[in-house]
mmCIF file as gemmi writes it, N, C-alpha and C atoms, coordinates in Angstrom:
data_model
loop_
_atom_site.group_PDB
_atom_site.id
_atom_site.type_symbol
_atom_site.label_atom_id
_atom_site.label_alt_id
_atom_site.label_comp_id
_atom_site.label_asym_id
_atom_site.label_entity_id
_atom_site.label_seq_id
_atom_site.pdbx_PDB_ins_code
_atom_site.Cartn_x
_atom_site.Cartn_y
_atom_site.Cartn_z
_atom_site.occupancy
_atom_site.B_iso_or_equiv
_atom_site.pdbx_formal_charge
_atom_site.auth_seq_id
_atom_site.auth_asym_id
_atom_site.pdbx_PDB_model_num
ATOM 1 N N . UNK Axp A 1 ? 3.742 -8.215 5.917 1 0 ? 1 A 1
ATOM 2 C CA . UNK Axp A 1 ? 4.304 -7.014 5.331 1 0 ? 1 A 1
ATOM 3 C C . UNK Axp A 1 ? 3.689 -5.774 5.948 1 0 ? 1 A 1
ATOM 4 N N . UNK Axp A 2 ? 2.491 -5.782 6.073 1 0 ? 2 A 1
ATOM 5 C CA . UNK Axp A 2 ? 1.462 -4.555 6.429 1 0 ? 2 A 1
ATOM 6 C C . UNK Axp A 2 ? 2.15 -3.823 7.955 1 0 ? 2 A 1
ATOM 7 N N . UNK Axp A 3 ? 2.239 -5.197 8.46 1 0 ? 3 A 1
ATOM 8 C CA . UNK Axp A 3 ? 2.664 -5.068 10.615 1 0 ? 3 A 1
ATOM 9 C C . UNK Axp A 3 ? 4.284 -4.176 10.327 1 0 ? 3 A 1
ATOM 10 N N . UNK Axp A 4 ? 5.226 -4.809 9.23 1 0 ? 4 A 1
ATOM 11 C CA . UNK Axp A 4 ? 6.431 -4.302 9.273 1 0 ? 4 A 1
ATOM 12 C C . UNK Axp A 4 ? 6.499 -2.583 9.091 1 0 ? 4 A 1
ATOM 13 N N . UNK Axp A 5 ? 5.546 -1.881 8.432 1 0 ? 5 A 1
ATOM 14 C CA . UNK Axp A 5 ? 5.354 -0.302 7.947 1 0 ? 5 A 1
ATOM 15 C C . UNK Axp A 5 ? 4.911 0.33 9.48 1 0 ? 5 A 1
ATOM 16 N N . UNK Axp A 6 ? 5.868 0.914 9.887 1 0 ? 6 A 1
ATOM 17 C CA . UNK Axp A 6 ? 6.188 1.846 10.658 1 0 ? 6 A 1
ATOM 18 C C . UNK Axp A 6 ? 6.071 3.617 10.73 1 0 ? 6 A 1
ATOM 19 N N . UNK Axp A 7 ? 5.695 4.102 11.88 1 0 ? 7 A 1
ATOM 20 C CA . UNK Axp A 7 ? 5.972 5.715 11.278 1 0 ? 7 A 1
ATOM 21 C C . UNK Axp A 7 ? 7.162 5.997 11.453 1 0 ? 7 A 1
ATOM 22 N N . UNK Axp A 8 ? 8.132 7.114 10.584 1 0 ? 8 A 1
ATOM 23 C CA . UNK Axp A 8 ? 9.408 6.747 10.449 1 0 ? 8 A 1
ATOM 24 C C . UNK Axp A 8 ? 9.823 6.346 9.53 1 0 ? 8 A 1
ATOM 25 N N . UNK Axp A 9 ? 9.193 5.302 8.774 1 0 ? 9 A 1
ATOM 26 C CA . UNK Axp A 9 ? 10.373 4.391 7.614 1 0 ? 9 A 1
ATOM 27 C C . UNK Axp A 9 ? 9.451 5.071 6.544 1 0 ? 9 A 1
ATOM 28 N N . UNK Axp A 10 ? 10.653 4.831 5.674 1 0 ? 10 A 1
ATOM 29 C CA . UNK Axp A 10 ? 10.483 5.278 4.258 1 0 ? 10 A 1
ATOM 30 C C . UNK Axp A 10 ? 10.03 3.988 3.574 1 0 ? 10 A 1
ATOM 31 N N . UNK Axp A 11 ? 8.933 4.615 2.528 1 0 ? 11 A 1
ATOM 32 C CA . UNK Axp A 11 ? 8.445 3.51 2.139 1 0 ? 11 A 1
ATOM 33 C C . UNK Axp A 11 ? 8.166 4.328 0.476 1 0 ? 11 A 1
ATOM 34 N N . UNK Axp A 12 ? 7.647 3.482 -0.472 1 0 ? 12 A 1
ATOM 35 C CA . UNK Axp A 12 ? 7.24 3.292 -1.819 1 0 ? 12 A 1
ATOM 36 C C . UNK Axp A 12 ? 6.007 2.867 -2.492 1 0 ? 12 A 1
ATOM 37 N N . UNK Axp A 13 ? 4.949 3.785 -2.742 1 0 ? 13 A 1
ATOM 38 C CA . UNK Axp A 13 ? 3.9 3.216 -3.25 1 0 ? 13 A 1
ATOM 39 C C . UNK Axp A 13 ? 4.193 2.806 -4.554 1 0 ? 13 A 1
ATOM 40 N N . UNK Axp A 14 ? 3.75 1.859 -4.957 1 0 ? 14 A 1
ATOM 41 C CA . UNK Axp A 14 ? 4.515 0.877 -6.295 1 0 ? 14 A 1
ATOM 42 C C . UNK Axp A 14 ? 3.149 1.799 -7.593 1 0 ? 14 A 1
ATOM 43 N N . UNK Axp A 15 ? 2.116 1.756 -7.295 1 0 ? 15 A 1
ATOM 44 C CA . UNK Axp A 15 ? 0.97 2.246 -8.468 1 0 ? 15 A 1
ATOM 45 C C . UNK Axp A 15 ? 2.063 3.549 -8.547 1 0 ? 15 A 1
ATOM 46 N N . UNK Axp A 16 ? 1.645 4.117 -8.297 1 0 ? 16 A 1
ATOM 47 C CA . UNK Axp A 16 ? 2.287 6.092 -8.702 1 0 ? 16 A 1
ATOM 48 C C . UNK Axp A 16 ? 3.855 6.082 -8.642 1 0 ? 16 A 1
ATOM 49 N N . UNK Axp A 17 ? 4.293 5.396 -7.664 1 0 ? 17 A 1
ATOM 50 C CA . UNK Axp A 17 ? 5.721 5.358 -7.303 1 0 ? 17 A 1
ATOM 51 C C . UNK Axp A 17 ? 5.97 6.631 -6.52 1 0 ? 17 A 1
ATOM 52 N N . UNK Axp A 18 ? 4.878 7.015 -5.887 1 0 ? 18 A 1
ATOM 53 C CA . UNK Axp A 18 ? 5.714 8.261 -4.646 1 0 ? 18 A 1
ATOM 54 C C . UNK Axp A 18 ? 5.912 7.656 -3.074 1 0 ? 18 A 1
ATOM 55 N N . UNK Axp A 19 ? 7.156 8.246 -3.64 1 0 ? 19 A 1
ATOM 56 C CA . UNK Axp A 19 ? 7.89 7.836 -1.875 1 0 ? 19 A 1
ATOM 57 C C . UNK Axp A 19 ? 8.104 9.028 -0.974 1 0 ? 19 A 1
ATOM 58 N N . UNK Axp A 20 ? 8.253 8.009 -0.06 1 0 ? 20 A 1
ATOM 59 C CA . UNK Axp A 20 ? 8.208 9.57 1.507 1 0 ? 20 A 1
ATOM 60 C C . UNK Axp A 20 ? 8.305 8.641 2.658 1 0 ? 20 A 1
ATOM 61 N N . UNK Axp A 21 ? 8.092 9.361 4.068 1 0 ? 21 A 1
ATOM 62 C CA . UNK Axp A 21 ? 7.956 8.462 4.885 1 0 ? 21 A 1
ATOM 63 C C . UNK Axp A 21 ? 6.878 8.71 5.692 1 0 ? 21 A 1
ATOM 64 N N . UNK Axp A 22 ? 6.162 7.329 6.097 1 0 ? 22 A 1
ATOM 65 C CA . UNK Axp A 22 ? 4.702 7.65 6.986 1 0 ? 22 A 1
ATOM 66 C C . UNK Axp A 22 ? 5.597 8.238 8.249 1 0 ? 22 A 1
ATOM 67 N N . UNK Axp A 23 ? 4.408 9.144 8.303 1 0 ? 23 A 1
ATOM 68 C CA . UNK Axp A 23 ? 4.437 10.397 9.775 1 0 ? 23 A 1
ATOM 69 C C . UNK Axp A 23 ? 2.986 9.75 10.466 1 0 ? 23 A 1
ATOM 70 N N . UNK Axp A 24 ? 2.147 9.108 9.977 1 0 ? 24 A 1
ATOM 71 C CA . UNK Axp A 24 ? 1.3 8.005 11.209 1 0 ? 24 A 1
ATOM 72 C C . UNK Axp A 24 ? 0.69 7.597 10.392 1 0 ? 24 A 1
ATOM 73 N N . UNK Axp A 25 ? 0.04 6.259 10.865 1 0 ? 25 A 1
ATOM 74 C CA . UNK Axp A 25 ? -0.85 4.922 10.558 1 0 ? 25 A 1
ATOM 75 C C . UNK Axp A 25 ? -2.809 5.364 10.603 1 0 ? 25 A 1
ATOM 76 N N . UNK Axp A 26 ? -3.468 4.693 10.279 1 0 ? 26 A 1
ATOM 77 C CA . UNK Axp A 26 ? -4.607 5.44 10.513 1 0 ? 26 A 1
ATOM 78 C C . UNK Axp A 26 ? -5.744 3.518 10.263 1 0 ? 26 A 1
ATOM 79 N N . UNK Axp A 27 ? -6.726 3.768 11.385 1 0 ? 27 A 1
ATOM 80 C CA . UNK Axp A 27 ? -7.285 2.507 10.7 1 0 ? 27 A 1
ATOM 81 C C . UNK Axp A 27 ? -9.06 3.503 10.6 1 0 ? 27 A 1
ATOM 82 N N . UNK Axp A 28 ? -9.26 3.017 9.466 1 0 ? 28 A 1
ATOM 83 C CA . UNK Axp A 28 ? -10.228 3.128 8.757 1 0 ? 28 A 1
ATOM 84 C C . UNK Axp A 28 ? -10.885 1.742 8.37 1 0 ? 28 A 1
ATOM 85 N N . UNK Axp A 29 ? -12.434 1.73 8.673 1 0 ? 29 A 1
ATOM 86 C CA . UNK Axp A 29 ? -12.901 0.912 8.277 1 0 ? 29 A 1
ATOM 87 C C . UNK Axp A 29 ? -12.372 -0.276 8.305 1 0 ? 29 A 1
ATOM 88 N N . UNK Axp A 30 ? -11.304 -0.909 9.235 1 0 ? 30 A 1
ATOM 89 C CA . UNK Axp A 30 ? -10.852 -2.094 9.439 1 0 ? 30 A 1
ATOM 90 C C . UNK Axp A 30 ? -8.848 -2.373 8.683 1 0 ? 30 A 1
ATOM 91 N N . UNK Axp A 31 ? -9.321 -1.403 7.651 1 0 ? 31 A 1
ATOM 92 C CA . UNK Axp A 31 ? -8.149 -0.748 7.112 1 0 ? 31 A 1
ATOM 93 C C . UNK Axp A 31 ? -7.26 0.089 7.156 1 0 ? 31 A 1
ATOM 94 N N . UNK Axp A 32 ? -5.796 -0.451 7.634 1 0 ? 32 A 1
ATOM 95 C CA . UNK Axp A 32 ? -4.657 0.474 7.948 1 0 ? 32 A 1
ATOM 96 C C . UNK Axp A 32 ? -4.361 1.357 6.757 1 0 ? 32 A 1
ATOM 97 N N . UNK Axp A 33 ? -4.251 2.366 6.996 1 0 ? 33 A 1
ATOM 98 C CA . UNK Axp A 33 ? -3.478 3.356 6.271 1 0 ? 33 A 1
ATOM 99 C C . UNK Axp A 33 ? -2.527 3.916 6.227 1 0 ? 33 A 1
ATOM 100 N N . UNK Axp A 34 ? -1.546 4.522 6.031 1 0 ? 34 A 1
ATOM 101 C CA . UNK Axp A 34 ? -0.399 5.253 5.689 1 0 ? 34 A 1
ATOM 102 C C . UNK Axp A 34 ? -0.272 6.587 5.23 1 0 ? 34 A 1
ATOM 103 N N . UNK Axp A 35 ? -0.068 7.655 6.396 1 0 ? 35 A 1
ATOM 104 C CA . UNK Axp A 35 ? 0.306 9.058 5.487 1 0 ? 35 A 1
ATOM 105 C C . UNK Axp A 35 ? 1.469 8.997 5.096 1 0 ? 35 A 1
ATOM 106 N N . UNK Axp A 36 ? 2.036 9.787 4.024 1 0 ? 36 A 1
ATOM 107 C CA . UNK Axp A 36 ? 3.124 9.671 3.575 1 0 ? 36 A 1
ATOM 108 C C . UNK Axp A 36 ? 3.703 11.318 3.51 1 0 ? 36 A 1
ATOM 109 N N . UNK Axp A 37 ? 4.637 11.487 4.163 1 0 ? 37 A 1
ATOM 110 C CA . UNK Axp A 37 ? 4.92 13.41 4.358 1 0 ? 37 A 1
ATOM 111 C C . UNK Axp A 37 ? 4.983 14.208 2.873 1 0 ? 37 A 1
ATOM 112 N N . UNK Axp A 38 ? 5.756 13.156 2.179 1 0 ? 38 A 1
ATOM 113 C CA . UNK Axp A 38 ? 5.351 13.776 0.814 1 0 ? 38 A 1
ATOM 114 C C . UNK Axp A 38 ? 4.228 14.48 -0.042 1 0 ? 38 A 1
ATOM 115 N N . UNK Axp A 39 ? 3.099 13.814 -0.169 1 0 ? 39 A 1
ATOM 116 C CA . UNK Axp A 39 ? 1.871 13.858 -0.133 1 0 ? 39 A 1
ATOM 117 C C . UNK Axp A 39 ? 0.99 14.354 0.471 1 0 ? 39 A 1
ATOM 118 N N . UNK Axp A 40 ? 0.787 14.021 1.779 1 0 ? 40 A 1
ATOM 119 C CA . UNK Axp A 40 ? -0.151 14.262 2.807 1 0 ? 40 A 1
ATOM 120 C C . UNK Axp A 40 ? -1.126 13.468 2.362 1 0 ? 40 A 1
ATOM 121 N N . UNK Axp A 41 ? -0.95 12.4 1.94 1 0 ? 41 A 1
ATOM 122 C CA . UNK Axp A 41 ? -2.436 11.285 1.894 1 0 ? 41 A 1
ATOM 123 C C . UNK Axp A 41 ? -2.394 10.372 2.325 1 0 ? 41 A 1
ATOM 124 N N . UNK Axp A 42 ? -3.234 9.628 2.16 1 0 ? 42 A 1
ATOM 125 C CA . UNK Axp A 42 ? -3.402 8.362 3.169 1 0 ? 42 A 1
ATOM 126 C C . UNK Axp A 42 ? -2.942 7.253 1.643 1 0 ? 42 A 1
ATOM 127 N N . UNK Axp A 43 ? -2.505 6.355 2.644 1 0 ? 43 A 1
ATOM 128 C CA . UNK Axp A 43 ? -1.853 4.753 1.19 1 0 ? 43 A 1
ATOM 129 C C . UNK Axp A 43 ? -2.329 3.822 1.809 1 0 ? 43 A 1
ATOM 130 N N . UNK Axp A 44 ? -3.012 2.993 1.182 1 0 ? 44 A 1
ATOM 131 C CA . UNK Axp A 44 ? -3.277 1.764 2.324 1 0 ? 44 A 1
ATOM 132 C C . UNK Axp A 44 ? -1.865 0.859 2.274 1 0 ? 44 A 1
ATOM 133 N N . UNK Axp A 45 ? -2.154 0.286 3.522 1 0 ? 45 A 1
ATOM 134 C CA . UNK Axp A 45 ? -0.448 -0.429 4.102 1 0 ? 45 A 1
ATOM 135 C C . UNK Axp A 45 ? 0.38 -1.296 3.601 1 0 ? 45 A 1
ATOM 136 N N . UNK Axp A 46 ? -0.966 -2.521 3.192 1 0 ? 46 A 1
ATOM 137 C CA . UNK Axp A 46 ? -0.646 -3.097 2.004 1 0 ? 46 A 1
ATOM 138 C C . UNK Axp A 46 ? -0.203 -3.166 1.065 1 0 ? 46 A 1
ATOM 139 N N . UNK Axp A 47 ? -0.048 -1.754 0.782 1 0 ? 47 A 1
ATOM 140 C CA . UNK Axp A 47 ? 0.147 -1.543 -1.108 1 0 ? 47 A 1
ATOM 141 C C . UNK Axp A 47 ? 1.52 -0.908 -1.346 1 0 ? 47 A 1
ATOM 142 N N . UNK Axp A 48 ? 2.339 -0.481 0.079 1 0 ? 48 A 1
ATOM 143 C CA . UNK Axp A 48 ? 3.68 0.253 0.516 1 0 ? 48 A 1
ATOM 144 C C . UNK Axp A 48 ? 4.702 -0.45 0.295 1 0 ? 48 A 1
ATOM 145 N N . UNK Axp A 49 ? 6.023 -0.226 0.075 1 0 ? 49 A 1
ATOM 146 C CA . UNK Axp A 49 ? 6.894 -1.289 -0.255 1 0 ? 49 A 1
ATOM 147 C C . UNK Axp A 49 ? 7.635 -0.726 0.55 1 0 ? 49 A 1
ATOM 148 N N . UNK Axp A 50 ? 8.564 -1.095 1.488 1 0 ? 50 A 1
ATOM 149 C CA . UNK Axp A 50 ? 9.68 -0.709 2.786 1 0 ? 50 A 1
ATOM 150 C C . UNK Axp A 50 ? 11.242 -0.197 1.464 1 0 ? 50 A 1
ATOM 151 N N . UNK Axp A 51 ? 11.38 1.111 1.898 1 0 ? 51 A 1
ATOM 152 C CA . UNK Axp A 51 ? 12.883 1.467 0.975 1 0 ? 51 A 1
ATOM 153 C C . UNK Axp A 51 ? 13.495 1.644 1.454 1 0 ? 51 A 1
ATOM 154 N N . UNK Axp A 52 ? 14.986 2.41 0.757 1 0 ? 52 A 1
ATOM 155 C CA . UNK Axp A 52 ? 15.929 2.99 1.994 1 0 ? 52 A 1
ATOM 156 C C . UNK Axp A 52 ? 16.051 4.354 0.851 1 0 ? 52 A 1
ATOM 157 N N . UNK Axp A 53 ? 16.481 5.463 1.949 1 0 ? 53 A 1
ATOM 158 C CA . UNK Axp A 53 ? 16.734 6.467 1.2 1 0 ? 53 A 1
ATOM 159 C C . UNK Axp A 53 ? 18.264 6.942 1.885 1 0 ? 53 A 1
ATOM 160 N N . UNK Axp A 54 ? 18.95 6.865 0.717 1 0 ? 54 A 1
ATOM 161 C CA . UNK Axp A 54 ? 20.264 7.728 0.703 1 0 ? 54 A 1
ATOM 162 C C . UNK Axp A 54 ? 20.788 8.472 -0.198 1 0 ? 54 A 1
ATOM 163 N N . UNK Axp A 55 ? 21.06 9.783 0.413 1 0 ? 55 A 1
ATOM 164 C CA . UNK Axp A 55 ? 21.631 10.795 -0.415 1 0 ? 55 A 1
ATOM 165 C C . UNK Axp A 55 ? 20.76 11.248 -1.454 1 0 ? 55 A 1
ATOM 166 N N . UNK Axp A 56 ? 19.238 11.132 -1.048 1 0 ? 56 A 1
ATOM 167 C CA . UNK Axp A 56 ? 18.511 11.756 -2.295 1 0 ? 56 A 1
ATOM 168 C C . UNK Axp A 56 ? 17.762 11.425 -2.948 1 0 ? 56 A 1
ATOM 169 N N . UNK Axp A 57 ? 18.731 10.078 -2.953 1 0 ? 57 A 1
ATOM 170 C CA . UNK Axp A 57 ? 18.108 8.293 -4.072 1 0 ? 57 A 1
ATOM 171 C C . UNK Axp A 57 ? 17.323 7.589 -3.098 1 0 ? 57 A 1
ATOM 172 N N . UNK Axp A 58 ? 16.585 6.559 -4.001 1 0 ? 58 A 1
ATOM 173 C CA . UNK Axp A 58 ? 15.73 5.73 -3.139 1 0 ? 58 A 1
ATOM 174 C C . UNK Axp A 58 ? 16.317 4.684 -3.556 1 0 ? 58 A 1
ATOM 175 N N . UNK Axp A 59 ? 16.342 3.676 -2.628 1 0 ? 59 A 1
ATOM 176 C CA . UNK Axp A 59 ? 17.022 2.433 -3.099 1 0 ? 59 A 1
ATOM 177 C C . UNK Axp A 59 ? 16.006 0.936 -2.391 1 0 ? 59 A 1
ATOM 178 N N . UNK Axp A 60 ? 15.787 0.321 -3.249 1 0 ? 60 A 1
ATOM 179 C CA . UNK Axp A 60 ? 14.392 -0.381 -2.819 1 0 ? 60 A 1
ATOM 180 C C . UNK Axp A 60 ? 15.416 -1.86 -2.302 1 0 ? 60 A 1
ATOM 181 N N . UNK Axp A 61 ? 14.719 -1.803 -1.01 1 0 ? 61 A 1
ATOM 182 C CA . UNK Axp A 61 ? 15.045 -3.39 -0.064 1 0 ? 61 A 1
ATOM 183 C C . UNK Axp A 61 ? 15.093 -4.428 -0.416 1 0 ? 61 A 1
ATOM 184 N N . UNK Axp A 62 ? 16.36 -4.711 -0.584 1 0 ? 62 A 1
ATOM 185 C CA . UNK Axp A 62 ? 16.261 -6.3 -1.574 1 0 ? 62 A 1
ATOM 186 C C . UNK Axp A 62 ? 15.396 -7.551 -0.359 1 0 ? 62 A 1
ATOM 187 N N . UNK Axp A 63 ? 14.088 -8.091 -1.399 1 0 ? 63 A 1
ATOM 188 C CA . UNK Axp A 63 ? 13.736 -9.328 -0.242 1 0 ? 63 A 1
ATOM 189 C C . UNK Axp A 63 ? 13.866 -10.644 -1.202 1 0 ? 63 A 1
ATOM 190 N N . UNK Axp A 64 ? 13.708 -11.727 -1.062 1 0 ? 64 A 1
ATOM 191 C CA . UNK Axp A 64 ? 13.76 -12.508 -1.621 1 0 ? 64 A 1
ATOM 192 C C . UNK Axp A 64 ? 12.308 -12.757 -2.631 1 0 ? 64 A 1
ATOM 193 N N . UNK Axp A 65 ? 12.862 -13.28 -3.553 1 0 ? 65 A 1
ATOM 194 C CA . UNK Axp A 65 ? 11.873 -13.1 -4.856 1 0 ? 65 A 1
ATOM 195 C C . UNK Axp A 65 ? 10.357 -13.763 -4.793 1 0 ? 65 A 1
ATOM 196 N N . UNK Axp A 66 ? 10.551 -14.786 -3.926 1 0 ? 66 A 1
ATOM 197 C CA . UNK Axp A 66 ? 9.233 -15.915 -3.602 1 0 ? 66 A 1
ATOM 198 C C . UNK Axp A 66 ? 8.41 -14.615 -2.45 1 0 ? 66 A 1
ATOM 199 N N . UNK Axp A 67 ? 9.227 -14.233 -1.688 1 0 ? 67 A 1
ATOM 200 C CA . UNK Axp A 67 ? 8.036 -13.617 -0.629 1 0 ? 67 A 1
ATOM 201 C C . UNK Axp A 67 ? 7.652 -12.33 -1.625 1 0 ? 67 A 1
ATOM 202 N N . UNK Axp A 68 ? 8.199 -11.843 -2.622 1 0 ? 68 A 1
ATOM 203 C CA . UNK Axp A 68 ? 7.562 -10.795 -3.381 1 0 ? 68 A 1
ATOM 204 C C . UNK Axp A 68 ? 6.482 -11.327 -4.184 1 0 ? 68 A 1
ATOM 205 N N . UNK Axp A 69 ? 6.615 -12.403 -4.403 1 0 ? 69 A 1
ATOM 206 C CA . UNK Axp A 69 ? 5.727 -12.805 -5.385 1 0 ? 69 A 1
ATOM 207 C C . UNK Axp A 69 ? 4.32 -13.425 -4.706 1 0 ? 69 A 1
ATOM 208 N N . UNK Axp A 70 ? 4.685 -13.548 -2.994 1 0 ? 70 A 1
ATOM 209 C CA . UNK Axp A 70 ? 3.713 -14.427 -2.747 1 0 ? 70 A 1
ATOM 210 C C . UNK Axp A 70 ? 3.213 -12.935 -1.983 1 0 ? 70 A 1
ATOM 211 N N . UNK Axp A 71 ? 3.522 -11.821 -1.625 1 0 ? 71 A 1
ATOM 212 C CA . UNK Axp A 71 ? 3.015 -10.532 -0.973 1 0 ? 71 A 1
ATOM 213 C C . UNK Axp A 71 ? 2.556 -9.614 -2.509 1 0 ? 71 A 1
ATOM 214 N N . UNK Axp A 72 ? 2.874 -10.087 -3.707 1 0 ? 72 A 1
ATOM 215 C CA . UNK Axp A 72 ? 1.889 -9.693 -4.754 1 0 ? 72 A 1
ATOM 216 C C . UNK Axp A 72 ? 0.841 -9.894 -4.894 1 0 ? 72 A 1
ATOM 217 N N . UNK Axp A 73 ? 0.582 -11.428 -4.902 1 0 ? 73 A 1
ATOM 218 C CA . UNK Axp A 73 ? -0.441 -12.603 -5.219 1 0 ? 73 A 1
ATOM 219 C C . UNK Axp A 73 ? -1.699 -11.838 -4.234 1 0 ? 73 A 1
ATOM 220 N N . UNK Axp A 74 ? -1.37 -12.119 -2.622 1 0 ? 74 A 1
ATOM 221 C CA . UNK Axp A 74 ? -2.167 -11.529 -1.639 1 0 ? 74 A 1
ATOM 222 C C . UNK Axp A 74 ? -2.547 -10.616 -2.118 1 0 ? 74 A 1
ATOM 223 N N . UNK Axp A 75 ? -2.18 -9.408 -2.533 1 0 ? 75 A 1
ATOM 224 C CA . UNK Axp A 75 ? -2.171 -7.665 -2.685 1 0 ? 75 A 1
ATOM 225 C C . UNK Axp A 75 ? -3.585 -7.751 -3.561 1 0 ? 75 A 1
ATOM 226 N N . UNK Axp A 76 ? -3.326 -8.722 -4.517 1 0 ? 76 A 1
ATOM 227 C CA . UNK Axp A 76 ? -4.173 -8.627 -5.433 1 0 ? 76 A 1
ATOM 228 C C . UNK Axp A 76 ? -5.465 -9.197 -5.535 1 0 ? 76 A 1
ATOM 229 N N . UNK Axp A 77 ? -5.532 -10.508 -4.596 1 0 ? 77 A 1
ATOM 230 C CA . UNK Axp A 77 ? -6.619 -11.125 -3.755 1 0 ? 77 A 1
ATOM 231 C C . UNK Axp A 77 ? -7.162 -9.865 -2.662 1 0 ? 77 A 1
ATOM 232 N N . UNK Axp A 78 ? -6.766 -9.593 -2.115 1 0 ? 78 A 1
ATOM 233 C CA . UNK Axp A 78 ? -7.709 -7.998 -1.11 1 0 ? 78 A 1
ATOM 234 C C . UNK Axp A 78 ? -8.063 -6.692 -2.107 1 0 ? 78 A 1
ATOM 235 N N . UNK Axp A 79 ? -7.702 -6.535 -2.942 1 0 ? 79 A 1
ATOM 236 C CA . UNK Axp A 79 ? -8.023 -5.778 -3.999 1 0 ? 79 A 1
ATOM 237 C C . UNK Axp A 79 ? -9.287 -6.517 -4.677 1 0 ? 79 A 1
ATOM 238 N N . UNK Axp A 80 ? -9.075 -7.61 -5.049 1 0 ? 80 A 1
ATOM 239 C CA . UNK Axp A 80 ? -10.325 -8.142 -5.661 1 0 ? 80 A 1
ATOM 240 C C . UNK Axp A 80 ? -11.564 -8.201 -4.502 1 0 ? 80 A 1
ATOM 241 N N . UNK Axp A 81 ? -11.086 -8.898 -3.239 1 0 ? 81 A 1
ATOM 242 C CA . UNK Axp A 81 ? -12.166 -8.91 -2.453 1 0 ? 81 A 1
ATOM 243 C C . UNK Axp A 81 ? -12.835 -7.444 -2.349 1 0 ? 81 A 1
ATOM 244 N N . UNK Axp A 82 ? -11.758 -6.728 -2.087 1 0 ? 82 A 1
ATOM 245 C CA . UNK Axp A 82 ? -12.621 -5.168 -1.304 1 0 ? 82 A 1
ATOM 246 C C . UNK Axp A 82 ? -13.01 -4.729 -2.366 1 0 ? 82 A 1
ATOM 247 N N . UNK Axp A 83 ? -13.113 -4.747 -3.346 1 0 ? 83 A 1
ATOM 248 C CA . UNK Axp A 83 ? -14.175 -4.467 -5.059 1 0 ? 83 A 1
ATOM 249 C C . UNK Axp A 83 ? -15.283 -5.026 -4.462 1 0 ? 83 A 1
ATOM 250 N N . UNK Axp A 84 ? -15.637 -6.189 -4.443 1 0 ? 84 A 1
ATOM 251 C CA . UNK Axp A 84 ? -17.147 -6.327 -4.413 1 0 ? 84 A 1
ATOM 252 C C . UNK Axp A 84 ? -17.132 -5.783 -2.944 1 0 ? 84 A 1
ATOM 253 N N . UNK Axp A 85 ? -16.937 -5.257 -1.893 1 0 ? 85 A 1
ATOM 254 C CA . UNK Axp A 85 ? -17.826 -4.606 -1.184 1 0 ? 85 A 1
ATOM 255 C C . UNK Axp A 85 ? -18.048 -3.37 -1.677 1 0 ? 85 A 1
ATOM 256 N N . UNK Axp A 86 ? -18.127 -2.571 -2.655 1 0 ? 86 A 1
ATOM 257 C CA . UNK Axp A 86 ? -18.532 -1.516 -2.883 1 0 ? 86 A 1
ATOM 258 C C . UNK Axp A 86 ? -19.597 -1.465 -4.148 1 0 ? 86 A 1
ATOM 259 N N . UNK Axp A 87 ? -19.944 -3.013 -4.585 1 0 ? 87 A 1
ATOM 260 C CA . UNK Axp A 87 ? -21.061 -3.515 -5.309 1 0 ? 87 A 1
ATOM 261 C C . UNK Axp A 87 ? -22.058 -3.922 -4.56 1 0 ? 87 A 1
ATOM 262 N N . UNK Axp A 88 ? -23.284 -2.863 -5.101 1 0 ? 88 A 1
ATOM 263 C CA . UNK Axp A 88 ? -24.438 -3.029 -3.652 1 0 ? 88 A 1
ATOM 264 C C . UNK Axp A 88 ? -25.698 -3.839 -4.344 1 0 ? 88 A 1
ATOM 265 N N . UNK Axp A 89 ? -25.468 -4.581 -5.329 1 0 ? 89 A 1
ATOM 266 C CA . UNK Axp A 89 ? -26.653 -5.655 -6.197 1 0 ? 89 A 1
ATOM 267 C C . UNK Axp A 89 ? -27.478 -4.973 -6.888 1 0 ? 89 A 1
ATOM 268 N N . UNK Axp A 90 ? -27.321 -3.801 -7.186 1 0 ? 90 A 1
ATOM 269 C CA . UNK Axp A 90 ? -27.778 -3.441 -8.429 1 0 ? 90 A 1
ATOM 270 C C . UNK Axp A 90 ? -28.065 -3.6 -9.467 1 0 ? 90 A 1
ATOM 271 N N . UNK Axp A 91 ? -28.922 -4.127 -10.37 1 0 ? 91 A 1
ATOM 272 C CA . UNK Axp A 91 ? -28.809 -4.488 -11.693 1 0 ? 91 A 1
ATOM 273 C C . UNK Axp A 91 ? -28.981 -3.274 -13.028 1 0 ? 91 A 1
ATOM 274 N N . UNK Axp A 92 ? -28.138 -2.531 -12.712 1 0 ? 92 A 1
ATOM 275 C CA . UNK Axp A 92 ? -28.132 -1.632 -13.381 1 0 ? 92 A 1
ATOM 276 C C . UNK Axp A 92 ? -27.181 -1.225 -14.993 1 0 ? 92 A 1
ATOM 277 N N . UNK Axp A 93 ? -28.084 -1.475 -15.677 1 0 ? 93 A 1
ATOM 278 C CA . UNK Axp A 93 ? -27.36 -1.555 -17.156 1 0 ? 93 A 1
ATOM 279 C C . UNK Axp A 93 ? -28.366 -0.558 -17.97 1 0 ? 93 A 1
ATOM 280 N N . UNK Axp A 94 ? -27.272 -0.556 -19.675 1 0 ? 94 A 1
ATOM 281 C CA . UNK Axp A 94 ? -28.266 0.083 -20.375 1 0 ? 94 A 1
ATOM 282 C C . UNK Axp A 94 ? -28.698 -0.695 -21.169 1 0 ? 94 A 1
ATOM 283 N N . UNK Axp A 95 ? -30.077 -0.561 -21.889 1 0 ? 95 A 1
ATOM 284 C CA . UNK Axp A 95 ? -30.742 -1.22 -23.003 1 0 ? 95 A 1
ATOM 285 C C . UNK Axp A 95 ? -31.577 -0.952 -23.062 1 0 ? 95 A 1
């Protein structure tokens, strides 16, 4: 999914739901990113959903239901992984 996001295509961040289209790619830290003209921020690539825009409307790319479910599953496995790299073994609590 990540390789298919292009600059040019209109795409859909699913958390916020703002759409636009990346104007360029960016790798960070091993991680592709996505500006989106709307915004001007970076999306990671992963997390973009490919749309179509006509006349105004956004109209989201029909794919088949198994590869959505199995490009969820993933989404949410690299989300969990890249959490613990930003846990540095701290044992830090209150009591």
């Amino acid at each position: 999914m990540a390789s298919e996001i292009m600059p040019g295509q209109a795409v859909r961040y699913g958390r916020t739901g703002t759409v636009g289209t990346v104007t360029r790619i960016e790798d960070i830290g091993g991680i592709l990113f996505g500006c989106i003209d709307t915004t001007n921020l970076l999306y990671r690539i992963d997390l973009l959903t490919p749309v179509e825009l006509r006349e105004g409307k956004v109209v989201k790319v029909k794919r088949d239901a198994r590869d959505a479910i199995t490009e969820e599953r993933l989404r949410e496995t690299v989300a969990a992984e890249s959490a613990w790299l930003n846990v540095d073994g701290a044992c830090e609590g209150g009591g």
